[in-house]
N, C-alpha and C positions, 0 to 999 in steps of 0.2 A: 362390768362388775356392779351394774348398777339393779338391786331387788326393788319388786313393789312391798314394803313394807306398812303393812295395815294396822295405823296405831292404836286404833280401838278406843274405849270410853276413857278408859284408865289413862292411856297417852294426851288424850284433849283434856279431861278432866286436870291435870298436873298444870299443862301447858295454862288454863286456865287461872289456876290458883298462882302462877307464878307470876303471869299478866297483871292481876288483881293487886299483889303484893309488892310488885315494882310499881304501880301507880298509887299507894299507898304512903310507899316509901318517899318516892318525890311528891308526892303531896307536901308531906310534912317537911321536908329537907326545904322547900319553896317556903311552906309559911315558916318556919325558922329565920331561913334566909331573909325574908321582907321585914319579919320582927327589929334583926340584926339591921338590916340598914335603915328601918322608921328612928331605931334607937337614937342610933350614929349620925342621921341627920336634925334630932332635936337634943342633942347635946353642946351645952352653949360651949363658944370656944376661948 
Protein backbone atom coordinates (compact mmCIF):
# COMPACT_ATOMS: atom_id res chain seq x y z
CA UNK A 1 0.00 0.00 0.00
CA UNK A 2 2.87 1.93 -0.08
CA UNK A 3 2.65 5.14 -3.22
CA UNK A 4 5.62 7.24 -4.39
CA UNK A 5 4.27 10.47 -3.24
CA UNK A 6 6.02 13.62 -4.88
CA UNK A 7 5.60 16.55 -2.38
CA UNK A 8 6.68 19.28 -4.52
CA UNK A 9 7.69 23.08 -3.52
CA UNK A 10 4.57 23.68 -1.61
CA UNK A 11 5.26 20.31 0.61
CA UNK A 12 9.13 21.46 1.31
CA UNK A 13 8.31 24.79 1.51
CA UNK A 14 5.70 24.17 4.71
CA UNK A 15 7.91 21.56 5.99
CA UNK A 16 10.47 24.37 6.01
CA UNK A 17 8.56 27.04 7.66
CA UNK A 18 7.54 24.56 10.31
CA UNK A 19 11.34 23.61 10.94
CA UNK A 20 12.26 27.44 11.20
CA UNK A 21 9.18 28.09 13.70
CA UNK A 22 10.08 25.15 16.13
CA UNK A 23 13.68 26.47 16.26
CA UNK A 24 12.32 29.80 17.03
CA UNK A 25 10.14 28.76 19.45
CA UNK A 26 12.85 26.88 21.48
CA UNK A 27 14.92 29.37 21.02
CA UNK A 28 13.06 31.68 23.14
CA UNK A 29 11.62 28.88 25.62
CA UNK A 30 15.77 28.33 26.34
CA UNK A 31 16.43 32.06 26.83
CA UNK A 32 13.32 32.39 29.07
CA UNK A 33 14.36 29.43 30.69
CA UNK A 34 18.19 30.52 31.62
CA UNK A 35 16.60 34.14 32.54
CA UNK A 36 14.43 32.01 35.01
CA UNK A 37 17.24 30.25 36.59
CA UNK A 38 20.12 33.39 36.47
CA UNK A 39 17.12 34.98 38.42
CA UNK A 40 16.66 32.11 41.03
CA UNK A 41 20.28 31.69 41.42
CA UNK A 42 20.95 35.63 42.44
CA UNK A 43 18.20 35.78 44.76
CA UNK A 44 19.53 36.16 48.21
CA UNK A 45 17.99 33.59 50.57
Amino acid sequence: MSKNVEIGIAGSLTVSVLVVAVALLLRSFYGRYTRLVKRKDDAPE
